[in-house]
C-alpha positions as CSV (number, residue, x, y, z in Angstrom):
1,X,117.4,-2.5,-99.1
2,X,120.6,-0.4,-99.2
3,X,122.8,-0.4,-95.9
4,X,125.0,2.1,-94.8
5,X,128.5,1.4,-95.7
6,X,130.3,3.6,-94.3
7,X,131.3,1.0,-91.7
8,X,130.3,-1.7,-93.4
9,X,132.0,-4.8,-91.5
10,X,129.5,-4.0,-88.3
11,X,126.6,-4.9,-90.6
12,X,127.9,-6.9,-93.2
13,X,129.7,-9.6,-91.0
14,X,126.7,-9.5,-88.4
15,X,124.2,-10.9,-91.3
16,X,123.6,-14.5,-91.8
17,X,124.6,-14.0,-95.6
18,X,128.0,-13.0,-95.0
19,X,128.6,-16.9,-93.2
20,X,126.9,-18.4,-96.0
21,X,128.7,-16.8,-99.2
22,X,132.1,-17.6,-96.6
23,X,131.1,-21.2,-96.0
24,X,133.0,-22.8,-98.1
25,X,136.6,-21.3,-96.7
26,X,138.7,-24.1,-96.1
27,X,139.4,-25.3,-92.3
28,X,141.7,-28.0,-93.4
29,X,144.5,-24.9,-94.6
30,X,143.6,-22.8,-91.6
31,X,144.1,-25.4,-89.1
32,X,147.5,-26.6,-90.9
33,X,148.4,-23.4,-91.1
34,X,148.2,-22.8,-87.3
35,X,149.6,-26.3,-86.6
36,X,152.8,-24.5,-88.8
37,X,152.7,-20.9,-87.4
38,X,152.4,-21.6,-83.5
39,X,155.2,-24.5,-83.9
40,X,156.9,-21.9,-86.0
41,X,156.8,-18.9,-83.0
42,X,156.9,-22.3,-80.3
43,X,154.7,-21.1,-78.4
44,X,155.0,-22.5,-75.1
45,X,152.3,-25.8,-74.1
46,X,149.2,-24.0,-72.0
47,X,150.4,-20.5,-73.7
48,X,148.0,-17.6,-74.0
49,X,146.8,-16.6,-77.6
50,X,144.7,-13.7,-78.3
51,X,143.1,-14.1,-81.7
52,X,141.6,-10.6,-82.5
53,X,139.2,-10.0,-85.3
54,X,138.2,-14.0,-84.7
55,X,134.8,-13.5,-85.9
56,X,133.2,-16.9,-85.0
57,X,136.0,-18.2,-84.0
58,X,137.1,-21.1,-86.0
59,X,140.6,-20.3,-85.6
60,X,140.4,-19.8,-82.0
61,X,138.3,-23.3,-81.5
62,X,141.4,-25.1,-82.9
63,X,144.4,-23.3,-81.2
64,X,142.1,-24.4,-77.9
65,X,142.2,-27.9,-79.1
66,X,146.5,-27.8,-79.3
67,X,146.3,-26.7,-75.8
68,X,146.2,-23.0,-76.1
69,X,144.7,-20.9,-73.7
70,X,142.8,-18.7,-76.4
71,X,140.9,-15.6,-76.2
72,X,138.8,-14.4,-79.4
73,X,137.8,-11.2,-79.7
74,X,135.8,-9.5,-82.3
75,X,133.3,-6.4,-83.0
76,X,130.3,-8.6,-84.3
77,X,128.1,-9.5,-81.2
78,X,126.5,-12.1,-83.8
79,X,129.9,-13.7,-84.4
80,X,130.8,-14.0,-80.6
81,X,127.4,-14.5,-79.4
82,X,127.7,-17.8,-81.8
83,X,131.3,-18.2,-80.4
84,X,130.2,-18.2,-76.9
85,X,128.7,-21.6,-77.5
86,X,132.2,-23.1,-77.5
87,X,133.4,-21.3,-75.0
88,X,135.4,-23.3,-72.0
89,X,137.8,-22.7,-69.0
90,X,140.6,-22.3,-71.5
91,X,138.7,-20.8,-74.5
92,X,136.6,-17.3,-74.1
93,X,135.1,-15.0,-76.4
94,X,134.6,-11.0,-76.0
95,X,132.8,-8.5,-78.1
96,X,136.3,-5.8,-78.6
97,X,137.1,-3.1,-80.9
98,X,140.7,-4.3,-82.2
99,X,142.0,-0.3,-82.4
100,X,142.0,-0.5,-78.6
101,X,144.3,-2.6,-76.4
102,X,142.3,-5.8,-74.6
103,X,144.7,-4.4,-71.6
104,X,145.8,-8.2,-71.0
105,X,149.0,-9.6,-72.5
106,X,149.8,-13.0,-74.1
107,X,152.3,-15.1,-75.9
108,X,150.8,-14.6,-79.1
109,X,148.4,-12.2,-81.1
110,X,147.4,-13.7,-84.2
111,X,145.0,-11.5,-86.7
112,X,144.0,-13.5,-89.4
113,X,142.6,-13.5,-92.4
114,X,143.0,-10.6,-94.2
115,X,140.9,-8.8,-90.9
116,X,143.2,-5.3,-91.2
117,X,142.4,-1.9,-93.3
118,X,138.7,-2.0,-92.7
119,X,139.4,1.5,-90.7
120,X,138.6,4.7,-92.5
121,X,141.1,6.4,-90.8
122,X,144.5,5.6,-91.3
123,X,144.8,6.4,-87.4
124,X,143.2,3.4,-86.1
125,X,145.3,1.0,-88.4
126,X,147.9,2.7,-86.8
127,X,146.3,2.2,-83.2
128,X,145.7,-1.9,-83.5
129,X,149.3,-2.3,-84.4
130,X,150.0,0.1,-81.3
131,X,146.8,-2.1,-79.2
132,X,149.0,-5.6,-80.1
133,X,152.5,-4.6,-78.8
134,X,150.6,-3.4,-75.7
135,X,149.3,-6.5,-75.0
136,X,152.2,-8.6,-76.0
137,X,154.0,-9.7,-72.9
138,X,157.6,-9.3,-73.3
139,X,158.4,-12.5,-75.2
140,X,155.2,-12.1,-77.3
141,X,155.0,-12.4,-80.9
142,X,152.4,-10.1,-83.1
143,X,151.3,-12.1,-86.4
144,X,149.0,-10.0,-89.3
145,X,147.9,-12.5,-91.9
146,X,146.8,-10.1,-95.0
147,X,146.8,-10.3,-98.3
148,X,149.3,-9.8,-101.1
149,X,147.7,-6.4,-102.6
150,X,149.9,-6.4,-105.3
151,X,149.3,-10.2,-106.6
152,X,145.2,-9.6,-105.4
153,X,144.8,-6.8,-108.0
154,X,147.1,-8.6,-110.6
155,X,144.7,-11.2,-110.5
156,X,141.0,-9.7,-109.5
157,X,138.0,-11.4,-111.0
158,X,135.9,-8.5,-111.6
159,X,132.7,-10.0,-112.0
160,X,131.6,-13.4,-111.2
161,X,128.3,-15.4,-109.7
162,X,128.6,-17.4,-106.7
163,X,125.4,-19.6,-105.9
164,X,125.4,-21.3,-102.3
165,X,122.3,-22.4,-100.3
166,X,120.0,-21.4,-103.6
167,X,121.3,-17.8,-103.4
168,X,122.9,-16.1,-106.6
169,X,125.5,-13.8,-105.3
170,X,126.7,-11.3,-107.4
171,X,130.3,-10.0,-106.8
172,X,132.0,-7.4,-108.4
173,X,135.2,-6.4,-107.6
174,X,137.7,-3.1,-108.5
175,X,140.4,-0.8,-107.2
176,X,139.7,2.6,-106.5
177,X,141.5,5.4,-104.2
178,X,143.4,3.0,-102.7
179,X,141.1,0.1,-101.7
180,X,140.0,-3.1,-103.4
181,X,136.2,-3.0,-103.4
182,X,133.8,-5.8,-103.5
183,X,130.1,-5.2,-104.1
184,X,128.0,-8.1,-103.5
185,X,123.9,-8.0,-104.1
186,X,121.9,-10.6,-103.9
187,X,117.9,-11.5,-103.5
188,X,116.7,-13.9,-100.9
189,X,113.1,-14.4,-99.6
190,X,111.8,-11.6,-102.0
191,X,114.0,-9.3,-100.7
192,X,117.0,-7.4,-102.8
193,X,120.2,-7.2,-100.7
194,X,123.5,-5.1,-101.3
195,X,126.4,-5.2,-99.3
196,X,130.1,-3.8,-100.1
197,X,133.5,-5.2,-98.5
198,X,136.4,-2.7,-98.5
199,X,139.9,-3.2,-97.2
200,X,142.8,-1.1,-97.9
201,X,145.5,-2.0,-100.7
202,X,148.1,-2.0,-98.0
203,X,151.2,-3.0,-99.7
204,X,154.2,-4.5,-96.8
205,X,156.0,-1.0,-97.2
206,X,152.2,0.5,-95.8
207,X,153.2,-2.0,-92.6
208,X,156.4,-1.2,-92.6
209,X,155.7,2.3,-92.1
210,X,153.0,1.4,-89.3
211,X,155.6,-0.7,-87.6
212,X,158.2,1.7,-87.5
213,X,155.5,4.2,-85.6
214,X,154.6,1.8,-83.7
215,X,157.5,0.8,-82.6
216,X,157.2,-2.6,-83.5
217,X,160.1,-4.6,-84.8
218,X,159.5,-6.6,-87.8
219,X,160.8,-9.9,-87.7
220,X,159.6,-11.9,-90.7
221,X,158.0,-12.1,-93.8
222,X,156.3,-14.7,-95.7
223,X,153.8,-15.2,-98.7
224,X,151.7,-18.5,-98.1
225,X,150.6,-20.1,-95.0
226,X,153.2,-22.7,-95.2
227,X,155.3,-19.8,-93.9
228,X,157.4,-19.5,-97.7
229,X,159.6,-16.9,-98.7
230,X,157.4,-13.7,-99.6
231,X,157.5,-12.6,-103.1
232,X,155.4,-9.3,-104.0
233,X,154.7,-10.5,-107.4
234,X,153.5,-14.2,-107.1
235,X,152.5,-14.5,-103.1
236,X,148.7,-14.8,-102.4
237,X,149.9,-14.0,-98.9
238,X,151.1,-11.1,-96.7
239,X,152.3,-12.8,-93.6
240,X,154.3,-11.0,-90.8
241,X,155.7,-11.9,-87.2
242,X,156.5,-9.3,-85.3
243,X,157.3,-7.9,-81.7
């Protein structure tokens, strides 16, 4: 059963299979890494976060619990129909598409997780760095969490099987024409199953280039999330503030 790829988050991220390869990701570094990055920006007690791409929300669930007022937004109804179960009156969750503004500002945009250069279209990369500053309010701080490219495909596995919940999932994983592939297939209940995840190779001279279009002033850059100097060669992270 072959999807169609060509955009492949919509379908990919919206299948049960997709949360269960991903289960394993580790909260405890994602919620010390938010503990860090919002004392970091100090962003005021009761302050509004908008975390966009939040899929099912883990990241937004714990910024509500350090007394954020946090909206998630994401483009897989599964993702924020799940989501929704968590919702309360300072925690909501909307179905959005991230290359448009939410037309609501707040103190902070986080987008985390390596959840940028899914877009075909070098335009609508553009256009969600363009959709943050727009709903920034003027002492807002933008924060994109990517990868390190460079130190990614320095280190790629190229083939490897992952087995969770009894399912074998093969990955394979290469560079071409400017994006790091993964094609994962897999067989469950009977039935044979391929998927592909592709995100751009954007290196931080790619975002610097977006910024300066979009206007956006880059403030700082750093390679892990305990917010440490960026180095292109050994960082496993691409972290940036900006405004």
């Amino acid at each position: 059963m072959n999807k169609d790829t060509t955009t492949w988050f919509t379908s990919w991220f919206d299948t049960p299979f997709y949360h269960i390869l991903y289960k394993d990701r580790d909260d405890t570094e994602a919620q010390h890494f938010m503990d860090t990055l919002t004392g970091y920006l100090n962003i005021p007690e009761g302050g509004t976060i908008l975390d966009l791409a939040c899929g099912r929300g883990r990241h937004a669930i714990y910024l509500n619990t350090l007394g954020f007022d946090v909206t998630g937004a994401d483009l897989s109804e599964n993702s924020i129909n799940y989501a929704k179960e968590f919702e309360n009156d300072t925690l909501h969750f909307d179905v959005h598409d991230m290359c448009k503004p939410y037309n609501k500002t707040f103190d902070a945009i986080f987008n985390l997780f390596t959840s940028f250069g899914y877009f075909d279209n070098d335009i609508d990369n553009l256009n969600t760095i363009k959709a943050i500053k727009a709903d920034l309010n003027e002492a807002g701080f933008g924060v994109i969490d990517f990868m390190n490219s460079e130190f990614v495909i320095d280190t790629l596995v190229p083939e490897e099987v992952k087995t969770v919940d009894g399912i074998d999932f093969n990955l394979k994983r290469y560079v071409a024409d400017g994006y790091i592939f993964k094609d994962i297939s897999f067989t469950a209940d009977g039935e044979d199953y391929k998927y592909q995840e592709r995100v751009r190779a954007f290196s931080l001279a790619d975002f610097e280039a977006f910024f300066e279009q979009a206007d956006v002033y880059l403030l700082d850059v750093f390679g892990d999330y305990k917010l440490r100097k960026f180095n292109a060669k050994t960082s496993e992270r691409l972290v940036m503030i900006f405004k």
